[in-house]
C-alpha positions as protocol buffer text, in pm:
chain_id: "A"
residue {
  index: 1
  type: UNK
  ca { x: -649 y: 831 z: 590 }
}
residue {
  index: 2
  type: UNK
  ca { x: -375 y: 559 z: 527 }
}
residue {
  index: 3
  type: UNK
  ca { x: -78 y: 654 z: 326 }
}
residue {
  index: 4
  type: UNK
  ca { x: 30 y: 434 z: -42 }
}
residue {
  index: 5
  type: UNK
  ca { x: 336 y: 301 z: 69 }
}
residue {
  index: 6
  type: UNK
  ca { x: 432 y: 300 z: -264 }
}
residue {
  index: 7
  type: UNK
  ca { x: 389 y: 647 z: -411 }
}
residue {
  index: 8
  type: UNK
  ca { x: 268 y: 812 z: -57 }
}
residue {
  index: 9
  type: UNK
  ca { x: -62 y: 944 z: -149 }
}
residue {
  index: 10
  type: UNK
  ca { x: -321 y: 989 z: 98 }
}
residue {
  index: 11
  type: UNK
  ca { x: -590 y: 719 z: 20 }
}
residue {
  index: 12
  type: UNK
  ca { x: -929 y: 687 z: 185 }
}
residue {
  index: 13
  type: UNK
  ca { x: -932 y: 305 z: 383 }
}
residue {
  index: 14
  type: UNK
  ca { x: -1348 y: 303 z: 365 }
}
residue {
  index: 15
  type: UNK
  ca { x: -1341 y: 369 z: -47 }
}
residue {
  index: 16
  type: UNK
  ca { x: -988 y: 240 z: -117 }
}
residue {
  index: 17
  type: UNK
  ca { x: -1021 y: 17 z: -419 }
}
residue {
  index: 18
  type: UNK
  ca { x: -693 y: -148 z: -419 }
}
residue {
  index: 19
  type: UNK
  ca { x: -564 y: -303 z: -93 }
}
residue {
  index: 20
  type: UNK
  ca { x: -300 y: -610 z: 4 }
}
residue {
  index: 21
  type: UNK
  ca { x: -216 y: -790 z: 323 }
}
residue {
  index: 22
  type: UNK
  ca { x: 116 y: -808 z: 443 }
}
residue {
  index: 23
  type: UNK
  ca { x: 268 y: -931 z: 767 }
}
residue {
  index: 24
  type: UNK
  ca { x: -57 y: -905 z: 917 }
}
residue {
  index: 25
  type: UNK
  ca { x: -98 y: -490 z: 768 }
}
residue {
  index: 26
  type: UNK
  ca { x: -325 y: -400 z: 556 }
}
residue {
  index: 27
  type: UNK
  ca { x: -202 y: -165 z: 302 }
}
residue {
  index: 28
  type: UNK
  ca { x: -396 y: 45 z: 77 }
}
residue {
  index: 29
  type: UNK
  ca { x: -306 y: 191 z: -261 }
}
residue {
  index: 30
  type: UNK
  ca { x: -410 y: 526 z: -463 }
}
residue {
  index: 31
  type: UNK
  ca { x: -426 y: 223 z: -830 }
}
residue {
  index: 32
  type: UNK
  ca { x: -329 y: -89 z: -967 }
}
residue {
  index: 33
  type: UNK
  ca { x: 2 y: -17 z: -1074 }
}
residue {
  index: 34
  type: UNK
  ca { x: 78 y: 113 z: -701 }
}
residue {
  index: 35
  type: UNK
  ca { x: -31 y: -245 z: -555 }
}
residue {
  index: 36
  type: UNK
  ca { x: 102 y: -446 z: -826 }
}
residue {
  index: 37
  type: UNK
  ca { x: 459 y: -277 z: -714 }
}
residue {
  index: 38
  type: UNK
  ca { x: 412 y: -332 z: -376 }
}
residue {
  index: 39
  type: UNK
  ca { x: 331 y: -680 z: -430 }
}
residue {
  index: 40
  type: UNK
  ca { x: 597 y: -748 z: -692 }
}
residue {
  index: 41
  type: UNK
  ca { x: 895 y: -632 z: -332 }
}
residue {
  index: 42
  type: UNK
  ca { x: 663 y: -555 z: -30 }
}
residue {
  index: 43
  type: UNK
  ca { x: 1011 y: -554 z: 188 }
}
residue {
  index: 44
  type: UNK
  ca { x: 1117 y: -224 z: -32 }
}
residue {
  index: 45
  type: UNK
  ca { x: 787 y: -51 z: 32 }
}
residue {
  index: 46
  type: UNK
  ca { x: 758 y: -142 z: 406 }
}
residue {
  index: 47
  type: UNK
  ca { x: 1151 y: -114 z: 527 }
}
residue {
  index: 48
  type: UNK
  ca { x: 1113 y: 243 z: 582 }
}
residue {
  index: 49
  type: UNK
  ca { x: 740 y: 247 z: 783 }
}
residue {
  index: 50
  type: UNK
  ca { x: 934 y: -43 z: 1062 }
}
């Protein structure tokens, strides 16, 4: 299981609808709304997991 890095829910990789590339990650995201923040400041979502 991967974790959102935007609201930390566990979401499934293999049936993970939502998903964005970043600095050579893949992320994956529990909806929309979750991605569409990541996307909008990836730096704020990934500062932590580095």
């Amino acid at each position: 299981m991967e974790i959102d890095p935007v609201c930390k829910m566990e979401v499934d990789p293999a049936t993970a609808q939502w998903k964005s590339e970043y600095k050579g990650r893949t992320y994956y995201f529990c909806s929309l709304g979750c991605k569409v923040s990541f996307e909008n400041d990836p730096e704020k979502y990934t500062q932590a997991a580095s």
